[in-house]
VOVEXRO-185624 format. One record per residue (C-alpha): x, z, y; residue in one letter; residue number from 1. Coordinates in nm, 4 decimals. Last residue first. Example, Ala and Ser with C-alpha at 12.3 -4.5 7.8 and 13.67 -1.06 7.14 Angstrom:
% residues 2
{east:1.3670 up:0.7140 north:-0.1060 aa:S i:2} .
{east:1.2300 up:0.7800 north:-0.4500 aa:A i:1} .
***
This chain:
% residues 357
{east:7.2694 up:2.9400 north:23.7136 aa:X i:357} .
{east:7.0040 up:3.1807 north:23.6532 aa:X i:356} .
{east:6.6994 up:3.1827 north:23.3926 aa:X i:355} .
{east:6.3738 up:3.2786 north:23.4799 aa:X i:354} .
{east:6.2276 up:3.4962 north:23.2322 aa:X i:353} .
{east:5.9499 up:3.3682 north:22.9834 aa:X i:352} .
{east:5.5724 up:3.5278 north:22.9751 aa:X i:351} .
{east:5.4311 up:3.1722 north:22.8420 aa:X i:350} .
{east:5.2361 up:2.9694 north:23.0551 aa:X i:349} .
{east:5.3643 up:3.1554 north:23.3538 aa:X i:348} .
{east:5.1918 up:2.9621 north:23.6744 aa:X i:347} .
{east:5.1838 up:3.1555 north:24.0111 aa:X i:346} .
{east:5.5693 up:3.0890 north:24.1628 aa:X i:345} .
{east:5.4830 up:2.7970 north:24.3462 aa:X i:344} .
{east:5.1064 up:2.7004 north:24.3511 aa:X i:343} .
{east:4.8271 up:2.8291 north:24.2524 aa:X i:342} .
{east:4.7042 up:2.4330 north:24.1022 aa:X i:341} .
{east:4.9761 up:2.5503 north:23.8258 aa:X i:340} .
{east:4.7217 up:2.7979 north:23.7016 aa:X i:339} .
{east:4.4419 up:2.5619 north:23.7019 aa:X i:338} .
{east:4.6826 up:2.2923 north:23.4894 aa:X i:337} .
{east:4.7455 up:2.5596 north:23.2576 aa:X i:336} .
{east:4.3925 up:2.6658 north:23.2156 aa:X i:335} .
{east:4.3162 up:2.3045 north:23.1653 aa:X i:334} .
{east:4.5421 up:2.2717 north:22.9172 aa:X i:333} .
{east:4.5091 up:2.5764 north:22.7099 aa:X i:332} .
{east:4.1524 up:2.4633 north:22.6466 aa:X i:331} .
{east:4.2407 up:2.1434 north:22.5931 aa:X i:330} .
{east:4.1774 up:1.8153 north:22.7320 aa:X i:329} .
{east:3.9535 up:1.5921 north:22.5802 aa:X i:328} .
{east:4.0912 up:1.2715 north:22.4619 aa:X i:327} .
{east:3.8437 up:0.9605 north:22.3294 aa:X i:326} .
{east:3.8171 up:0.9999 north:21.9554 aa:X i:325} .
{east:3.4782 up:1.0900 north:21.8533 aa:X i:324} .
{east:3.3674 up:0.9124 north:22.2422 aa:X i:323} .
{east:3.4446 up:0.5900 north:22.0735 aa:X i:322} .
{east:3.5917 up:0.3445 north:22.3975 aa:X i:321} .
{east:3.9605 up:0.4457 north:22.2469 aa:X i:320} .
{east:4.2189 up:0.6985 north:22.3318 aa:X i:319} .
{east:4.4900 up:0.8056 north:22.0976 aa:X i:318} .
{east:4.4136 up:1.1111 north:21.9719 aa:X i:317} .
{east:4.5838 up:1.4185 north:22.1286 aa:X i:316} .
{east:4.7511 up:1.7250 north:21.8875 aa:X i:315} .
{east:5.0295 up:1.4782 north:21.7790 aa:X i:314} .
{east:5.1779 up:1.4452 north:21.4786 aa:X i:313} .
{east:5.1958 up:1.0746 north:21.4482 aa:X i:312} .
{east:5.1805 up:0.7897 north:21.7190 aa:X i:311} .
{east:4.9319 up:0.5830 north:21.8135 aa:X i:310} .
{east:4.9478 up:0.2223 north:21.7607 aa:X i:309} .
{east:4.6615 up:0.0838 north:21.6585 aa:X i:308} .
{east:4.4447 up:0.2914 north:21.8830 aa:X i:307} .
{east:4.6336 up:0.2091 north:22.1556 aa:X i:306} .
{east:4.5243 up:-0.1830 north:22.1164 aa:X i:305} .
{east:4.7581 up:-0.4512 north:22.0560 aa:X i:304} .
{east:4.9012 up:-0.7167 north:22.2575 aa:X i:303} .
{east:4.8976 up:-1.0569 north:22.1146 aa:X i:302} .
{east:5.2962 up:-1.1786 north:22.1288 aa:X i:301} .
{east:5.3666 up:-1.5283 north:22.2112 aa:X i:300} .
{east:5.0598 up:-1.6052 north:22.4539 aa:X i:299} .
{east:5.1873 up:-1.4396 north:22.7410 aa:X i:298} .
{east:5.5513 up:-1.6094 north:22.7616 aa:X i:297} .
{east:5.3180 up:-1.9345 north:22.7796 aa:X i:296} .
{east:5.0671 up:-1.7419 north:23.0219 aa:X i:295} .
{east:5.3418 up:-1.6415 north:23.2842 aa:X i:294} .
{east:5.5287 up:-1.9718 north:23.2886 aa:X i:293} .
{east:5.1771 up:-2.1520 north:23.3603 aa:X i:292} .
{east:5.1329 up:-1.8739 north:23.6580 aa:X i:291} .
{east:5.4788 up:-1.9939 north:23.7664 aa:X i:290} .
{east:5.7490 up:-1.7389 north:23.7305 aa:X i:289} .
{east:5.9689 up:-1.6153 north:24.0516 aa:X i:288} .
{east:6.3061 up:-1.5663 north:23.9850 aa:X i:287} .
{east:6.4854 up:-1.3212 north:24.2554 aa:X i:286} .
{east:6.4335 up:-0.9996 north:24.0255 aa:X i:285} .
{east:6.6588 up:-1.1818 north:23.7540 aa:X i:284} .
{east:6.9382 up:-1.1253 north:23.9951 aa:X i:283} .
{east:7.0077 up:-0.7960 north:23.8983 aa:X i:282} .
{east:7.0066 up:-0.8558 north:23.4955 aa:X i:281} .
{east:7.2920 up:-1.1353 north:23.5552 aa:X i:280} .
{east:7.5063 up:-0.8999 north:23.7872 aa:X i:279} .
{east:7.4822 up:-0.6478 north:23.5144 aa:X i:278} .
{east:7.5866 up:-0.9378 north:23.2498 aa:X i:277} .
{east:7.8851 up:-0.9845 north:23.4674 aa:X i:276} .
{east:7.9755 up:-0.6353 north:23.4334 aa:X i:275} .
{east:7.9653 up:-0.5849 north:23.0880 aa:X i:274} .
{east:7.8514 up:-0.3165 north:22.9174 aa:X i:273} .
{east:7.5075 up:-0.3433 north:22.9405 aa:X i:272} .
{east:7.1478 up:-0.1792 north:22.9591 aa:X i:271} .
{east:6.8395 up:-0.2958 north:23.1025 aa:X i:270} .
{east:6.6519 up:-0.0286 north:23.2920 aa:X i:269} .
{east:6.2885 up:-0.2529 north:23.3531 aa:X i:268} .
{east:6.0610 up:-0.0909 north:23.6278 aa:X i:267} .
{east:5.7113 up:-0.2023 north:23.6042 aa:X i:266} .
{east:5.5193 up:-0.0643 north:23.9384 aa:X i:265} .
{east:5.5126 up:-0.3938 north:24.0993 aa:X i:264} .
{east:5.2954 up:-0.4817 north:23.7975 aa:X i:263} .
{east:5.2913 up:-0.8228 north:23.5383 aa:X i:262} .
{east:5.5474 up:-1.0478 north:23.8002 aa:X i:261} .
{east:5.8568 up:-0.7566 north:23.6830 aa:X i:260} .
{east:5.7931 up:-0.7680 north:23.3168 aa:X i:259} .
{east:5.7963 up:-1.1838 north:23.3095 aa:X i:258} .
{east:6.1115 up:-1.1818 north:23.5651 aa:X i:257} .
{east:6.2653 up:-0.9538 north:23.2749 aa:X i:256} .
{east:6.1864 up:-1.2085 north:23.0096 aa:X i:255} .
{east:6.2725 up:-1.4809 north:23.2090 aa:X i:254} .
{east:6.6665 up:-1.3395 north:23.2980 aa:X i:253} .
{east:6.7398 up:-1.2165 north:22.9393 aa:X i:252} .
{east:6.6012 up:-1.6295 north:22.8505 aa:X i:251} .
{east:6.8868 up:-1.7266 north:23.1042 aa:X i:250} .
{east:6.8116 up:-1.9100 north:23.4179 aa:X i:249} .
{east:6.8033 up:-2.2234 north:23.5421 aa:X i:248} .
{east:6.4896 up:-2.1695 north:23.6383 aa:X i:247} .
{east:6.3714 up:-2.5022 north:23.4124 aa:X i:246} .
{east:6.6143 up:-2.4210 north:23.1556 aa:X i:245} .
{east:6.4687 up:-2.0248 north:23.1261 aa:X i:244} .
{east:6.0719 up:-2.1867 north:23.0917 aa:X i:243} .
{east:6.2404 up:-2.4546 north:22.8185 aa:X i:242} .
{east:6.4249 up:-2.1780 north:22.6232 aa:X i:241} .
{east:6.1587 up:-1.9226 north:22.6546 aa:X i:240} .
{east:5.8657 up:-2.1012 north:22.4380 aa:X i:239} .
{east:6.0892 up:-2.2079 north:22.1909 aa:X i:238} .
{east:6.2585 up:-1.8831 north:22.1690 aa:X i:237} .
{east:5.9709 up:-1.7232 north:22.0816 aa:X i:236} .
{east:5.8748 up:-1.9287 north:21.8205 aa:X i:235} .
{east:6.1953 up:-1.8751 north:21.7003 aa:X i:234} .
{east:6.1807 up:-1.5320 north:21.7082 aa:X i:233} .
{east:6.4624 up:-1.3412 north:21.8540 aa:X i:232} .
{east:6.8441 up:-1.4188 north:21.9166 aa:X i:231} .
{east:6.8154 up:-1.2208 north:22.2371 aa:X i:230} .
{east:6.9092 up:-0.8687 north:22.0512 aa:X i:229} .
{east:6.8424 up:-0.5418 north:22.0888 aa:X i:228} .
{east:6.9545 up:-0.3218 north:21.7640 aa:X i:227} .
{east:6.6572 up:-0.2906 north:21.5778 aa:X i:226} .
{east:6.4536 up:0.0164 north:21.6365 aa:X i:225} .
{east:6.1512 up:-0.1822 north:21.7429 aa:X i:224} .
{east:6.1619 up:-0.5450 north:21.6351 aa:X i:223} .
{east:6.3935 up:-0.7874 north:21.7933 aa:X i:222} .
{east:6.3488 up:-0.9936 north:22.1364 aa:X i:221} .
{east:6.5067 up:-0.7744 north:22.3199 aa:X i:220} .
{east:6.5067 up:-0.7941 north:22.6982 aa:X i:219} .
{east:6.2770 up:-0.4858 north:22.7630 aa:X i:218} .
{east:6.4293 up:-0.2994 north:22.4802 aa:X i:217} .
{east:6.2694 up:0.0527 north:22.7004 aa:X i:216} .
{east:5.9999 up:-0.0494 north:22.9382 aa:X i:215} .
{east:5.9674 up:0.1480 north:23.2588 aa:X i:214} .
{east:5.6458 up:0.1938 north:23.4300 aa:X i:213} .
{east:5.6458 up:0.3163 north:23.7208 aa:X i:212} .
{east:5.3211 up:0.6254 north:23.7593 aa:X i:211} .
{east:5.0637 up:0.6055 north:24.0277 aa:X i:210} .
{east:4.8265 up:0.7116 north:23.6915 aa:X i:209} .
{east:4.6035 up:0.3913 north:23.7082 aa:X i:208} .
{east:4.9543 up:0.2443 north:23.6811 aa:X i:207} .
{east:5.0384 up:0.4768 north:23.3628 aa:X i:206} .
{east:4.7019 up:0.4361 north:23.2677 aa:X i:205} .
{east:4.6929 up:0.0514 north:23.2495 aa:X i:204} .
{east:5.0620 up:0.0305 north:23.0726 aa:X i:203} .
{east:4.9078 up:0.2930 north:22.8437 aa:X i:202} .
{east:4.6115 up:0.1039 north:22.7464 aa:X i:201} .
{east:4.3058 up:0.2746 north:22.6987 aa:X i:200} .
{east:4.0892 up:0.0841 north:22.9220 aa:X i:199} .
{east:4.0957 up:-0.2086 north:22.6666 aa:X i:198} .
{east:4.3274 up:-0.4878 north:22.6393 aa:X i:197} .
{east:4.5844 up:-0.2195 north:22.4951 aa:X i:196} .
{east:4.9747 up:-0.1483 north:22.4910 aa:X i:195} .
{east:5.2073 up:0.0615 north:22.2377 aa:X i:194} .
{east:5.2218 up:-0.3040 north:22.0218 aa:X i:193} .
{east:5.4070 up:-0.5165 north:22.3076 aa:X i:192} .
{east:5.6743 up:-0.6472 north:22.1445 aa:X i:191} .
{east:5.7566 up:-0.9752 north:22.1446 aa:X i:190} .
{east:5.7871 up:-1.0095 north:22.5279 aa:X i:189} .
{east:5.8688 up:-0.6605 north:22.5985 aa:X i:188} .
{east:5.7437 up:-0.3284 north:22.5808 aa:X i:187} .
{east:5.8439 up:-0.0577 north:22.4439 aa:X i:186} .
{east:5.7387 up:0.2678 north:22.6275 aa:X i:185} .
{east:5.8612 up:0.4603 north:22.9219 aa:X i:184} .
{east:5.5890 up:0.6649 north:23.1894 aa:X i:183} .
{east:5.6929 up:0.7454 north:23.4923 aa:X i:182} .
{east:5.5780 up:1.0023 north:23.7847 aa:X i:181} .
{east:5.3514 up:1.2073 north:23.5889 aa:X i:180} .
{east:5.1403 up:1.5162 north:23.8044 aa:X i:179} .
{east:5.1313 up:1.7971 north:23.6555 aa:X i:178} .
{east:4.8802 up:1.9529 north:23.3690 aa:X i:177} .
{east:4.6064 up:1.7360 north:23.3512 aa:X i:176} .
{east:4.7576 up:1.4197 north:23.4069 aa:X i:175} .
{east:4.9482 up:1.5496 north:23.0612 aa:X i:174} .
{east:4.5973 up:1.4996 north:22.8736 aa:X i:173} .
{east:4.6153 up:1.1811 north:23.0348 aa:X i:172} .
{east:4.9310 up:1.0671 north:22.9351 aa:X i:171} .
{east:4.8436 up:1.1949 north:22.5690 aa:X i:170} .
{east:4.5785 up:0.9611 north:22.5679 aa:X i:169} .
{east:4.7384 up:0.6881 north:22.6678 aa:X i:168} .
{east:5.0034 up:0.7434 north:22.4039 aa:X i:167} .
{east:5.3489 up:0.8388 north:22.4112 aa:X i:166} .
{east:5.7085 up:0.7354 north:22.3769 aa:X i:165} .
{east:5.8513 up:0.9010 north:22.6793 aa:X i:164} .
{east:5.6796 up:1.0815 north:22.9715 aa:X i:163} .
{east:5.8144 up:1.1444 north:23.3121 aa:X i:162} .
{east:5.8307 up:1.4463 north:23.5394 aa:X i:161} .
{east:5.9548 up:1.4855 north:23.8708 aa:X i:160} .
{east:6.2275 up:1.7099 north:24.0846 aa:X i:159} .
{east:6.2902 up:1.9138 north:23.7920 aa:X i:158} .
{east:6.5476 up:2.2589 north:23.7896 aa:X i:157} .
{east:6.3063 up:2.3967 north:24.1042 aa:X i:156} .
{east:6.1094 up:2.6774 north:23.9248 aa:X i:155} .
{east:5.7657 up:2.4846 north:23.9553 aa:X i:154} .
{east:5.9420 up:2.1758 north:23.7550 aa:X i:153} .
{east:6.0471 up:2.3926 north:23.5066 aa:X i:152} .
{east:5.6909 up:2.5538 north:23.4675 aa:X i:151} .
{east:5.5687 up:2.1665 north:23.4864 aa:X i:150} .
{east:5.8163 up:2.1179 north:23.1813 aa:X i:149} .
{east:5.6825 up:2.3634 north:22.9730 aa:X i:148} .
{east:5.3364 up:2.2288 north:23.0445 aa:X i:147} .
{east:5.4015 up:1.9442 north:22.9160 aa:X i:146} .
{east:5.5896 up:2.0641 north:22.5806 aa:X i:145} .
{east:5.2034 up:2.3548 north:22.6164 aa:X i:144} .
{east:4.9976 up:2.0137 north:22.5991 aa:X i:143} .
{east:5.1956 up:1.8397 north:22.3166 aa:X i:142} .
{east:5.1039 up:2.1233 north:22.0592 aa:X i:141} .
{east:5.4693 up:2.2726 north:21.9925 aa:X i:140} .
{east:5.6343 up:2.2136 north:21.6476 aa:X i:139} .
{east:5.5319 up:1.9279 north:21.6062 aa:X i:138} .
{east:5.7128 up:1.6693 north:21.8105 aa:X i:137} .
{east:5.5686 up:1.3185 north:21.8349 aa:X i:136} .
{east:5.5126 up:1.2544 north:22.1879 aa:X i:135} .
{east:5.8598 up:1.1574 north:22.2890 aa:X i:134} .
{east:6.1824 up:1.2180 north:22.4895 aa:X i:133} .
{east:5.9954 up:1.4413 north:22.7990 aa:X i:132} .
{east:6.1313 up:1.2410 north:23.0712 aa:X i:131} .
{east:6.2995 up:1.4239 north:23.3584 aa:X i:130} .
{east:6.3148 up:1.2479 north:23.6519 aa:X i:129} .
{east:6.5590 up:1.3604 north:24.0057 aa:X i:128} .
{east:6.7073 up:1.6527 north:23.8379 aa:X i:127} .
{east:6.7436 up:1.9892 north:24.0396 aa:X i:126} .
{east:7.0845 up:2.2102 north:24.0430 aa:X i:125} .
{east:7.2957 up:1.8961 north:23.9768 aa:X i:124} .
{east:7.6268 up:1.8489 north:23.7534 aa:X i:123} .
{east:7.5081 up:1.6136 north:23.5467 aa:X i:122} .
{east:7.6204 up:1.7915 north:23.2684 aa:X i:121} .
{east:7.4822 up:2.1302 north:23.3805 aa:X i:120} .
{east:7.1093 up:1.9756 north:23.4328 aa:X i:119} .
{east:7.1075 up:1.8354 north:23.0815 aa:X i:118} .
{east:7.2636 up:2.1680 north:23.0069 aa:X i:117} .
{east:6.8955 up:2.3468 north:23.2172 aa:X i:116} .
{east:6.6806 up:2.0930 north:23.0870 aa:X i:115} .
{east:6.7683 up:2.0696 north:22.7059 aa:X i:114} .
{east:6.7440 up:2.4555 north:22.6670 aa:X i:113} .
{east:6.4032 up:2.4723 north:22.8391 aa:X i:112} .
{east:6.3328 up:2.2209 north:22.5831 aa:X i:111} .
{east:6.4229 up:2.4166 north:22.2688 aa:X i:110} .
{east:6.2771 up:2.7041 north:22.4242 aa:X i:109} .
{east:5.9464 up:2.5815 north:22.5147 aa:X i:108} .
{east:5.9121 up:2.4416 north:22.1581 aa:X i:107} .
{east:5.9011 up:2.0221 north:22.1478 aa:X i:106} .
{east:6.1683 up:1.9242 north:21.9238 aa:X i:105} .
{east:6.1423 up:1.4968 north:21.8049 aa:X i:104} .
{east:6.3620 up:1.3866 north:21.4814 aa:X i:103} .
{east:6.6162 up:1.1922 north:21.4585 aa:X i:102} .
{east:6.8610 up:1.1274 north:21.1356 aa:X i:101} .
{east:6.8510 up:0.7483 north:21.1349 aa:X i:100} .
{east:7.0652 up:0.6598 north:21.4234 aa:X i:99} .
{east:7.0953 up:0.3211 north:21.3608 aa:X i:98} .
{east:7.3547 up:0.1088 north:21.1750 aa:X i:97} .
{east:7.3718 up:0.3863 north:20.9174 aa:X i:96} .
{east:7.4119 up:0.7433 north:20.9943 aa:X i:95} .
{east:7.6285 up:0.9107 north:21.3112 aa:X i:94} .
{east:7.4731 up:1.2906 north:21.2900 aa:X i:93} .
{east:7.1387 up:1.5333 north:21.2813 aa:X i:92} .
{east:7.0125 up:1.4029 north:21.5850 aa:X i:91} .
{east:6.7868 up:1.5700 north:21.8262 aa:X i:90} .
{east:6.4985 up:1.4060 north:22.0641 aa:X i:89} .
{east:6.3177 up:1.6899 north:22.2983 aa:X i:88} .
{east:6.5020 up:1.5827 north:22.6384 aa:X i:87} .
{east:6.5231 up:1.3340 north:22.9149 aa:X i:86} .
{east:6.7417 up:1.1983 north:23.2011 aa:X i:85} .
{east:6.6647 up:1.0281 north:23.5195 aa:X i:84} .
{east:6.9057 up:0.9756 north:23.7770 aa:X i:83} .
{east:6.8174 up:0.8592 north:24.1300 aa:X i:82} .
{east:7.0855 up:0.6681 north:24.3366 aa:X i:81} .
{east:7.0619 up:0.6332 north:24.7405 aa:X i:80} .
{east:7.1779 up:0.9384 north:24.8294 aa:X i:79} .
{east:7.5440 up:0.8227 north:24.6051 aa:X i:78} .
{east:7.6125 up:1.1193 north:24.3605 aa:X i:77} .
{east:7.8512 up:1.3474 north:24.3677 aa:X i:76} .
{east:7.9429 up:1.3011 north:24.0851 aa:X i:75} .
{east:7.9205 up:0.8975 north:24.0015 aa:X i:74} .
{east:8.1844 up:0.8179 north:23.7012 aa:X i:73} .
{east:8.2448 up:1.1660 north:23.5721 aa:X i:72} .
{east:7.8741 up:1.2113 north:23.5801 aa:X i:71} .
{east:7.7939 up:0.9433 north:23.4337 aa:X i:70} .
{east:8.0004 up:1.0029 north:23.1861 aa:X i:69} .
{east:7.8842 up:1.3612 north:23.0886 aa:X i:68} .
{east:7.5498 up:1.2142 north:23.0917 aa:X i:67} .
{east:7.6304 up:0.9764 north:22.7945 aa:X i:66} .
{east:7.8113 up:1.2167 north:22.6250 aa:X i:65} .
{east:7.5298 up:1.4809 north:22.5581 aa:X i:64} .
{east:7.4676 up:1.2845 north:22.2309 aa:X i:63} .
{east:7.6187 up:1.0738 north:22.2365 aa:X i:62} .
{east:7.3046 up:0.9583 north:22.3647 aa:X i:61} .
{east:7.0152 up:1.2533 north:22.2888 aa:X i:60} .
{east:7.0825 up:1.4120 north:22.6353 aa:X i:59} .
{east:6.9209 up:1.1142 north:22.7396 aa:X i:58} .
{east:7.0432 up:0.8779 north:23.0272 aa:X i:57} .
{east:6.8934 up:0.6201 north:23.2769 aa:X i:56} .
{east:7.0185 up:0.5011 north:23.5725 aa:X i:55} .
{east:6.7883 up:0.4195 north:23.8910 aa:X i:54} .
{east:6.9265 up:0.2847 north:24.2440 aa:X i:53} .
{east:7.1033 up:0.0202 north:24.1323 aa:X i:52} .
{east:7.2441 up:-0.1645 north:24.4467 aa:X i:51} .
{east:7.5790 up:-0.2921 north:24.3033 aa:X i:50} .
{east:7.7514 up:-0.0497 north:24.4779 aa:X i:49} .
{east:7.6184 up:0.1558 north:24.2128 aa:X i:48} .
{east:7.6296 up:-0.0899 north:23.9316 aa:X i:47} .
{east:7.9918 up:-0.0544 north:24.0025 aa:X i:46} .
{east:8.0156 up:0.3051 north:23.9634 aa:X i:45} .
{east:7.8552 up:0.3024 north:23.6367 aa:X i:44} .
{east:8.1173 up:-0.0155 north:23.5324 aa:X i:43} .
{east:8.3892 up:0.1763 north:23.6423 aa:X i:42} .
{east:8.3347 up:0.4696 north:23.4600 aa:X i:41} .
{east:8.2686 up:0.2937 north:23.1353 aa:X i:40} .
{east:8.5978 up:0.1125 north:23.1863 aa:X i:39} .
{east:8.7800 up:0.3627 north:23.2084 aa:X i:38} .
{east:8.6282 up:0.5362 north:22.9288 aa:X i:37} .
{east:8.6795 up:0.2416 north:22.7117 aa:X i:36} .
{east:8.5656 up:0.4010 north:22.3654 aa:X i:35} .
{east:8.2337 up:0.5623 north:22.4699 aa:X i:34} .
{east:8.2201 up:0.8881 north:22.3614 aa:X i:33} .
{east:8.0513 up:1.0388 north:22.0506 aa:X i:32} .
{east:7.7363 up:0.8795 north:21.8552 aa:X i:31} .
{east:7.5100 up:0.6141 north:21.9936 aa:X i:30} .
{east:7.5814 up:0.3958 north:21.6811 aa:X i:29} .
{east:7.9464 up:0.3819 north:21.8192 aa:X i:28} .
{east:8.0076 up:0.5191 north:22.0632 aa:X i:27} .
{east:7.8102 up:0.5838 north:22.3858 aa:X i:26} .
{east:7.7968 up:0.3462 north:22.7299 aa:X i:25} .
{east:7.5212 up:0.1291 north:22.5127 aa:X i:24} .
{east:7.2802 up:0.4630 north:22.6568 aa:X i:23} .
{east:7.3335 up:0.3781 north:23.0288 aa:X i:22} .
{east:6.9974 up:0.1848 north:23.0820 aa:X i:21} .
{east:7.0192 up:0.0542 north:23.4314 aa:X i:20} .
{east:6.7618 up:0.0191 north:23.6889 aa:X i:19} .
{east:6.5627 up:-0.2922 north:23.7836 aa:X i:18} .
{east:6.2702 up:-0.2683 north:24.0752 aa:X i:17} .
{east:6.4332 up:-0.0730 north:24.3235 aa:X i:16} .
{east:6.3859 up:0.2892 north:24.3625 aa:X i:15} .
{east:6.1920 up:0.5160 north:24.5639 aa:X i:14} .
{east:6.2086 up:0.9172 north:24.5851 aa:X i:13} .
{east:5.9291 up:1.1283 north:24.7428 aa:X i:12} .
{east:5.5917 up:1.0319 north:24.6073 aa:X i:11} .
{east:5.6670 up:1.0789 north:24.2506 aa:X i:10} .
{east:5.8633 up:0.7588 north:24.1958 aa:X i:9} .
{east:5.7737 up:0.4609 north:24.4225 aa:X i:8} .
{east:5.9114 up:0.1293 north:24.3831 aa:X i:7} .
{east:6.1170 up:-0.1101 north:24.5683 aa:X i:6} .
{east:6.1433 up:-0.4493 north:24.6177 aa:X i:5} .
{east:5.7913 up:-0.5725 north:24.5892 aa:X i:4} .
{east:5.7193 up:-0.9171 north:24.4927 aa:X i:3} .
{east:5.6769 up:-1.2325 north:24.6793 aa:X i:2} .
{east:5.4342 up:-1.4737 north:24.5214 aa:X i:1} .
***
């Protein structure tokens, strides 16, 4: 069946169905610059007049040179191009393979801080999606990091607000604060653990929500936190080999045709530094999967419930069908959503001045 081409983000802004993930433009282990600049800039600017409409950054890649790049490569910025960044992740320096000294920041002025030089990099009064990095911070109750970022989003420095690395039920205790126009988790063909059958699930919220979905690793078929790799599973690979020979395609093609026939609100950002492989990733969103293809990629990995997979030091429990641990908002919540209901200018969750450019 034919699929949508283009998906709505907040209402206002629409973007096609694969972005690109900008974060393997860092050094390396995702610390300091890139080591081609050149060719990092040309490759942003291809994808560009490629047709991307969506690239994805993080303060937290470089960190801050990731966005600097981008900016260098696209400023000013094609009309047809949205860039979403994010905020609350630090890193306390290049260790190991992976960055292993992260942790998650979620007080107003740590992320107020993130916003406005996230903002400065770029080089754009308002930006387009702002992710908040992850649900794990605590050293802010999740509810008052959302609601710092509707207060930024009421002063004009965010166009729309996503959600990183959280549960269902912290997506709906957000939904009751500001409206969430994405929602990024990992999710791919092996790895599908922040997802539920039930009602819980976040891939079932977020839609329920009018939120895209983007998956983070979609192509990998490593664990979470390895580097991404195709190599994967055998048992995996035997089920993609024949499915990707048939298309004619590669497996990176059939696992991203898989995310994009599940929702025409899933929004893969695959990331690359190669051109050709770019051009590879784009076309993926011609193949069109059989309903036999579908259920033979389905049956590799079981999908877990939220429950099982909620993550730590967070003021919401994950959501599940017992009403002990199903998510009430909070107190502070729902007076901060009623506040923000005002409209502009009436909502001050915190008696903070506004800061000028």
């Amino acid at each position: 069946m034919a699929r949508s081409t283009m998906i709505p983000l907040g209402g206002d802004l629409r973007a096609g169905r694969i972005g690109y993930g900008a974060m393997r433009l860092t050094g390396p282990n995702l610390w300091g610059d890139y080591a081609d600049r050149d060719a990092g800039v040309a490759l942003l600017r291809h994808a560009a007049e490629a047709g991307v409409t969506l690239i994805d950054t993080a303060d937290v890649y470089g960190p801050h040179t990731n966005e600097l790049l981008i900016r260098e490569a696209l400023h000013p910025y094609p009309e047809h191009v949205v860039i979403a960044t994010k905020g609350g992740f630090v890193r306390g320096g290049p260790v190991g393979a992976r960055p292993a000294l992260i942790d998650a920041i979620g007080n107003a002025s740590y992320l107020r801080q993130c916003a406005y030089l996230s903002a400065r990099r770029l080089g754009v009064e308002r930006i387009d999606l702002y992710y908040l990095h992850s649900g794990r911070a605590r050293d802010a109750s999740f509810e008052d990091q959302v609601g710092t970022l509707a207060e930024l989003r009421q002063l004009g420095l965010i166009r729309h607000i996503g959600l990183s690395n959280v549960t269902a039920a912290q997506l709906a205790a957000a939904r009751q604060i500001v409206d969430i126009a994405a929602v990024s988790a990992h999710f791919n063909v092996v790895a599908r653990e922040v997802v539920a059958r039930e009602q819980a699930a976040l891939l079932g919220a977020a839609l329920e929500a009018g939120a895209a979905f983007v998956p983070w690793q979609p192509v990998s078929l490593t664990a979470p936190g390895s580097p991404t790799g195709t190599g994967g599973p055998a048992a995996a690979r035997r089920v993609l080999e024949p499915i990707a020979s048939r298309h004619r395609a590669t497996i990176s093609q059939i696992t991203l045709a898989w995310l994009l026939a599940r929702s025409p609100a899933i929004m893969p950002c695959p990331g690359t530094t190669s051109v050709a492989h770019l051009h590879e990733t784009l076309a993926a969103e011609a193949i069109e999967l059989s309903h036999a293809d579908i259920d033979s990629i389905d049956s590799i990995s079981p999908e877990r419930t939220a429950a099982q997979s909620a993550p730590s030091g967070s003021s919401v429990t994950a959501g599940t069908d017992d009403p002990r641990t199903r998510c009430r908002p909070t107190r502070s919540a729902c007076a901060a959503a009623a506040r923000l209901r005002r409209g502009p200018g009436a909502c001050r969750l915190r008696a903070l001045p506004v800061q000028k450019k």
